[in-house]
N, C-alpha and C positions, 0 to 999 in steps of 0.2 A: 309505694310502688317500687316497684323493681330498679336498680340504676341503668341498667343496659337497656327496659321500656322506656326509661325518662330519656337516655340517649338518643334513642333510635325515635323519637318524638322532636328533639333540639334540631339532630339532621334533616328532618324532612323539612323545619321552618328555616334553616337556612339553606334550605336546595331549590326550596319553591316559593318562599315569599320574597314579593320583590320592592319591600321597606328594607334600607339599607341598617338603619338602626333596629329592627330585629332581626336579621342575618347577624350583626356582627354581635349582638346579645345570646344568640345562641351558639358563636363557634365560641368567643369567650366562658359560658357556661359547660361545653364540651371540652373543651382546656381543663378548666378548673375541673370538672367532674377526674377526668384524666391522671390529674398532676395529682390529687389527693387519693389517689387509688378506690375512687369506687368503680372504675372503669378498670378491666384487661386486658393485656396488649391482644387475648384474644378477637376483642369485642372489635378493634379497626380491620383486622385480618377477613372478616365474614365477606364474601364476595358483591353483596347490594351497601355494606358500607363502605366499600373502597370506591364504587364506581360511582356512590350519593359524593363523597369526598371529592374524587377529580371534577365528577362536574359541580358541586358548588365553587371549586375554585377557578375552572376557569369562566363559571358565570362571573363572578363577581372581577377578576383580573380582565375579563372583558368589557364590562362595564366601566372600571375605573379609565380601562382606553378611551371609552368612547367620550368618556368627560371633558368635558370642553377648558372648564378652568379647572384650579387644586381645589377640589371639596375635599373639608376635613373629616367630614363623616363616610364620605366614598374613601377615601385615605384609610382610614380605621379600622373602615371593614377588613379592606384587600389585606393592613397589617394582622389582624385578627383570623382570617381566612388563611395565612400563609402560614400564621403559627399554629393552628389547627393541624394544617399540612404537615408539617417538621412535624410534629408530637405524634400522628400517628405514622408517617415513614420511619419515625425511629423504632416507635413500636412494632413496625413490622421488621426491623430488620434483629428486633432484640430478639423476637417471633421465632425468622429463619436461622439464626445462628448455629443450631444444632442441626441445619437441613443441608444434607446432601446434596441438595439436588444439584444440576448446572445447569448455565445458565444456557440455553438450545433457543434455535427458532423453529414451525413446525415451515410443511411445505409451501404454505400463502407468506410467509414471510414475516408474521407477523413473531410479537414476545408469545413465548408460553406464556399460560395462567398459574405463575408463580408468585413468592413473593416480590422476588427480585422483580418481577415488571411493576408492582404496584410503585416500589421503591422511585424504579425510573419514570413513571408517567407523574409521577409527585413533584419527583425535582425537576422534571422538564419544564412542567408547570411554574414553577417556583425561577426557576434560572430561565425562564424567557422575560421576566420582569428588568433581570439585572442589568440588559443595554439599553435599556428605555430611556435616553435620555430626560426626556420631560417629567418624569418622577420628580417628587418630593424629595427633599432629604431623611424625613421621616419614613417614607416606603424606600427607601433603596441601603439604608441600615437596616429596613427590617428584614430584608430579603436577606441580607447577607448572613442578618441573627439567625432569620427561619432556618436556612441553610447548614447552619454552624450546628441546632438545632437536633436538624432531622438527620444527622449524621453522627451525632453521639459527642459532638464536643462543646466545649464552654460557648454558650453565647454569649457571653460579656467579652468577646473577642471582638466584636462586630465592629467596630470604628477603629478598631485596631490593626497597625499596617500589614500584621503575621496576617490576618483573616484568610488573604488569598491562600498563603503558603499552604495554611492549615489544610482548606479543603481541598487543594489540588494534593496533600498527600494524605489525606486519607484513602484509606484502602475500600469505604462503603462506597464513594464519587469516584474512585477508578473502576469501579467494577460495573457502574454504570454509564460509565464513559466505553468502555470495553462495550457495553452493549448498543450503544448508541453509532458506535463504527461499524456494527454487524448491523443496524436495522439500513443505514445508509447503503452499504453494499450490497444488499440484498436486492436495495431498488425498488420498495415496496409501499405502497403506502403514502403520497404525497404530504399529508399532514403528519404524520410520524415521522418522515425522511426530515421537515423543515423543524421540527422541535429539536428533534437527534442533532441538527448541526448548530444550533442555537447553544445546544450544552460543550459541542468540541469547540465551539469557536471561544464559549466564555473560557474553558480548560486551557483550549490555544492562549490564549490573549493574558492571561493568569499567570499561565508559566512563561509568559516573553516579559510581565512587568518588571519595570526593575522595582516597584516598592512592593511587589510580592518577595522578591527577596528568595528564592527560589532557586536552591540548588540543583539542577538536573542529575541526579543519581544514575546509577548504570542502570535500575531494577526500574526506573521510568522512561529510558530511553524509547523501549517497543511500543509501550502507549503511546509516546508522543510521536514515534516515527508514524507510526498507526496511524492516528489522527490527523497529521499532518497529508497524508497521504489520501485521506479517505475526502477532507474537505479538498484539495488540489484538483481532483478526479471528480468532484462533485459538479463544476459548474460547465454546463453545455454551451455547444457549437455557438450558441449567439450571444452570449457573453460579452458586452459592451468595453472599452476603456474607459472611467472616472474615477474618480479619489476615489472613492470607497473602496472600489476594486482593488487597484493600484495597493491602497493602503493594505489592502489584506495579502495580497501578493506578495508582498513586504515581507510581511511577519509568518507566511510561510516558508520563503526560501529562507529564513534566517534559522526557521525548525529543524527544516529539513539539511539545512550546512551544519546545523549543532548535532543531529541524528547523525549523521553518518561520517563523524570526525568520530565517534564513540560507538560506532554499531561494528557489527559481524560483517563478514562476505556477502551471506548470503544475504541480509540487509540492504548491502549497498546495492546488491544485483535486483531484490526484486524489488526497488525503489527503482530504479532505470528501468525495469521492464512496466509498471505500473505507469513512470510519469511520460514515460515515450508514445502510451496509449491516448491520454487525453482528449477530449472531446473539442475544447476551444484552443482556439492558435493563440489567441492572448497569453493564457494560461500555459503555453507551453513555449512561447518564448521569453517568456518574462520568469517562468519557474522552473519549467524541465529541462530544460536547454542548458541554460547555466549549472545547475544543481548535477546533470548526466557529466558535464564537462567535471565538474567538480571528483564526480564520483568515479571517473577513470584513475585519479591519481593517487586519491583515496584506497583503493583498489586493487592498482598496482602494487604500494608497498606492501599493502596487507598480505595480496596472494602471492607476493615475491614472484612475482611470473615476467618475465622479460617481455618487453613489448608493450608500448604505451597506449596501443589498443587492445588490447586481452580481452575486458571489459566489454567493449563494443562486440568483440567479435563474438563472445560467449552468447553474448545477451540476443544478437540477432538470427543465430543459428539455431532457438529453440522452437521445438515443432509447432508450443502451443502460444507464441509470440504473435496476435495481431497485425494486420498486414499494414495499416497506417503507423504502428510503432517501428513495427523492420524498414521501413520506407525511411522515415525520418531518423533513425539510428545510421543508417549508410550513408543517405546526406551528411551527416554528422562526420562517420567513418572518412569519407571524400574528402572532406576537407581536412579531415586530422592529416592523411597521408599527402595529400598535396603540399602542407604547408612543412614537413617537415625537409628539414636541409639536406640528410643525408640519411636517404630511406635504411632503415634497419633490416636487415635479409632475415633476418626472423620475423621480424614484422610482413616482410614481404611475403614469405612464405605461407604462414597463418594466415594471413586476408585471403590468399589466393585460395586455401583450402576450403577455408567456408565461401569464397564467393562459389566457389567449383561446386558445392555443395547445394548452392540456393539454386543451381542451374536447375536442379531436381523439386526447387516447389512446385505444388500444385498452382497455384496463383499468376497467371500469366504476365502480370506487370512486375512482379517480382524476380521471375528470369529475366524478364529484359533488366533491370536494376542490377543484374548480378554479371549479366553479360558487359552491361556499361562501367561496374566495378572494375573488372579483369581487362577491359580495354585503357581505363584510367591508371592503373597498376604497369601498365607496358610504357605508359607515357611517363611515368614520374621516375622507371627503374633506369637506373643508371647507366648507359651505353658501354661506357667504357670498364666496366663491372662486372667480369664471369661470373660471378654467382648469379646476376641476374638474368644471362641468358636465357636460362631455360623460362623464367617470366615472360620474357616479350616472344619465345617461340611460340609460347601457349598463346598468347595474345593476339600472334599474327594468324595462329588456325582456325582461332574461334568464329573469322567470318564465314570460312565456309559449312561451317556445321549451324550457325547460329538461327537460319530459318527453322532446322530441324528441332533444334533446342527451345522455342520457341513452342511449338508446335507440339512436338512430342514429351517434353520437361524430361522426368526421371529416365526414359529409355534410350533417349538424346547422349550424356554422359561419356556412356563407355567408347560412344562413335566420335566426339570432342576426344578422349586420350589417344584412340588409335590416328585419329588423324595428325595428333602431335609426334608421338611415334614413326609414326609408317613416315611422316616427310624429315625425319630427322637421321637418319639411319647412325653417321657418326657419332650426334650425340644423343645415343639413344639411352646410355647406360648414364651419364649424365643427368639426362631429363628424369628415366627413373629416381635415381639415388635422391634428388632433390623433392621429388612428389614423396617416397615413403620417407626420409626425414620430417618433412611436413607434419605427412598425416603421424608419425611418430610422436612426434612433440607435443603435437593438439591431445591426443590421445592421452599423454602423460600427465600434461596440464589436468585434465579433466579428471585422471585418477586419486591426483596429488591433490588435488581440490576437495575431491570427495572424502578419501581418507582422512585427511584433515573436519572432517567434519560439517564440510560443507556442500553437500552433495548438489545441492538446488543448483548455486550456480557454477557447476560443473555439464549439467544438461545440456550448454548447447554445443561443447565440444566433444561433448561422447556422440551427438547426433549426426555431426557434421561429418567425425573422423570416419561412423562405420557409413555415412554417403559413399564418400571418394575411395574407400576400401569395398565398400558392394561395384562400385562404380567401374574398380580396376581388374576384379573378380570377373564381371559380366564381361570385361573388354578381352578376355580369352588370355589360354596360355603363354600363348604365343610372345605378348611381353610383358604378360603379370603375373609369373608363374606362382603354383601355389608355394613352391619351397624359397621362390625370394618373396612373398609377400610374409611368411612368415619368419625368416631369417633376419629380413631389416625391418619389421614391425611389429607382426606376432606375436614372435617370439618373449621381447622385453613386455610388450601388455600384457603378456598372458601372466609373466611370472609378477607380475604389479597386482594383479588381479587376487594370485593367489595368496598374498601376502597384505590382503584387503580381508580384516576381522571384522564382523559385522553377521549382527542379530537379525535381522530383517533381509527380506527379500530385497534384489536390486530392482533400482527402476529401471522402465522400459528400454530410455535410451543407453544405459548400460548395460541392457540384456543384448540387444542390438549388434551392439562392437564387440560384445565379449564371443 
């Protein structure tokens, strides 16, 4: 008879009989058939033997759960069914090697029907075993062998302490680690979503051992930031406090402090914009809280920008920022500016620009946040302090506009400057000079960020600057003319702009200001 008839015979008696010792007599006979090449790496590739393959394995790793004591022949199997598994994931990835394809999801969310999904629904399989505690010692070396296995390396590694190292750096288990963050984000799929974090979490927990021994390279950073990120964001609003928790909590903030001691800009920023969203308060005081405080200072030196909120203020002036993330950033912002000794007038300035600027969200709890900002801002600025004058004027006019800002958000704006204006008349030229310095600064910030290469987190200060410049535009000639708006601010953006080399179209909120 044929070898691929006598195969496709082996699988069906260990997919559907349910004597343990002939399931495990037929994946050992499938091995063997395998290892001695009567079999092709075509032959696991065929679309009814990949999906006879996962579900015999997770029949039989379902079974061996439900065993009440250690059966050595339920043991046996689950090892024999795992190394089945390894031998033909290897063969499909020896399969796709020369394949192009990438790795996509379609619209429902789910993997394509590629290799690479067989890959990953194999080792899901296989690496849900590996925190079981109640395992054997015999099933929990085999796993780690299947593993070593179905990825192309020595499995005579398997009790050896490199094991972990190994497969966290192989390049076939990052690439399905890489898909396993895209099936989580998606949000799709309840049983794929809890397999997907079963594999970041053994990856997390792998690369935190210390007998993995595990050097964090720059080219694993993104993965891990990745990861780190995708399980943080993972658990919802009712999310209890208990060890486990706690325990896991742990070993994320410690990812995410080693992530973004060694990431980019724009890392650090959409790390803040990511962990300020969160769904559970536990999770977000116990991990974003600290980790965003971290990542201002982080931040600071990287983007050389004066002011020890930059960070905050970037991050909360973006258009496509969640309103429970801007909420809890400002809270954040409050206190940073409260507790400082001696308010920095560029700090002062910048806060005042994007709170001026959130007057104009859609979001009605959010103007009020931004009106309670700029009142908090007049109390901390320093009385006896000309620069900050013009702070507590703006401060003092916002009550009478504030019903209307309230009410009307974006259209509100230009009637808050004239009222600052019109009741200042001496220092009117003052109040100006101090607003376009501002929106100047922000503006520069945002160019010198993108130029640099970091355009992401420059978005919330190109949003914010062309607010309070449409803002002082609408408020009429009269004290925003067009030739001083472009002399003290203009002017310098415009020739920053020209002097900005780049292949690609700008984004929105740099079309905006420009």
């Amino acid at each position: 008879a044929d070898a691929n008839d006598i195969a496709s015979s082996l699988i069906r008696r260990y997919v559907s009989d349910d004597d343990v010792s002939v399931a495990t007599a037929s994946a050992n006979a499938l091995g063997h058939f395998y290892s001695k090449g009567y079999l092709s790496d075509f032959f696991f590739i065929q679309p009814t033997v990949m999906k006879d393959l996962v579900f015999g394995l997770q029949k039989w790793t379902s079974f061996a759960d439900q065993t009440l004591e250690n059966d050595e022949k339920v043991s046996t199997c689950l090892c024999s069914s795992m190394h089945l598994a390894s031998l033909a994931a290897w063969a499909m990835i020896c399969h796709s090697r020369d394949d192009d394809e990438k790795r996509n999801y379609n619209s429902e969310g789910e993997f394509d029907c590629s290799i690479s999904l067989q890959v990953g629904l194999l080792l899901e399989i296989i690496l849900s075993q590996v925190s079981k505690e109640d395992k054997t010692d015999l099933v929990s070396e085999k796993v780690i062998g299947s593993l070593l296995r179905a990825l192309g390396e020595d499995a005579n590694k398997a009790t050896n302490e490199d094991a972990l190292r190994v497969v966290c750096e192989n390049k076939h288990f990052q690439d399905v680690v890489w898909e396993c963050n895209g099936m989580i984000n998606l949000k799709k799929r309840n049983d794929e979503i809890e397999k997907s974090k079963q594999i970041l979490w053994f990856f997390l927990r792998s690369c935190t051992e210390k007998k993995c021994n595990l050097k964090v390279a720059s080219d694993l950073i993104p993965l891990l930031l990745t990861t780190s990120i995708s399980l943080t964001t993972s658990y919802s609003r009712e999310t209890m406090k208990n060890k486990r928790i706690m325990k896991e909590l742990d070993i994320l903030r410690n990812c995410l402090e080693t992530c973004l001691s060694s990431g980019n800009l724009d890392d650090i920023s959409e790390t803040v914009e990511a962990l300020s969203t969160v769904s559970s308060h536990l999770v977000y005081d116990n991990v974003s809280k600290p980790i965003i405080t971290k990542a201002m200072n982080e931040w600071k030196e990287k983007a050389r920008i004066e002011g020890s909120v930059a960070l905050l203020l970037e991050t909360l002036t973006r258009p496509t920022l969640h309103v429970q993330g801007l909420k809890r950033l400002l809270a954040i912002l409050e206190t940073q500016i409260t507790s400082e000794k001696k308010l920095n007038h560029l700090n002062c300035g910048l806060v005042l620009i994007a709170s001026l600027s959130l007057c104009s969200h859609p979001e009605l709890e959010i103007r009020k946040e931004s009106l309670n900002m700029i009142e908090k801002l007049g109390e901390v600025a320093p009385k006896a302090d000309k620069n900050f004058q013009v702070v507590r004027m703006i401060c003092a006019s916002k009550s009478s506009v504030e019903a209307n800002i309230l009410m009307d958000g974006s259209n509100a704006l230009p009637a808050l400057l004239l009222k600052v204006l019109g009741g200042t008349s001496k220092d009117i030229s003052n109040v100006k000079k101090f607003l376009f310095e501002a929106c100047k600064i922000m503006g520069l910030n945002a160019l010198r960020l993108a130029q640099g290469g970091n355009e992401l987190c420059a978005d919330g200060f190109f949003h914010a600057t062309s607010i309070v410049l449409s803002a002082m535009e609408a408020a009429g000639e009269e004290y925003f003319s067009l030739s001083d708006r472009w002399s003290k601010v203009g002017k310098e953006l415009f020739d920053s702009f020209l002097n900005w080399s780049r292949n690609e179209s700008l984004k929105s909120t740099a079309r905006n200001l420009l």
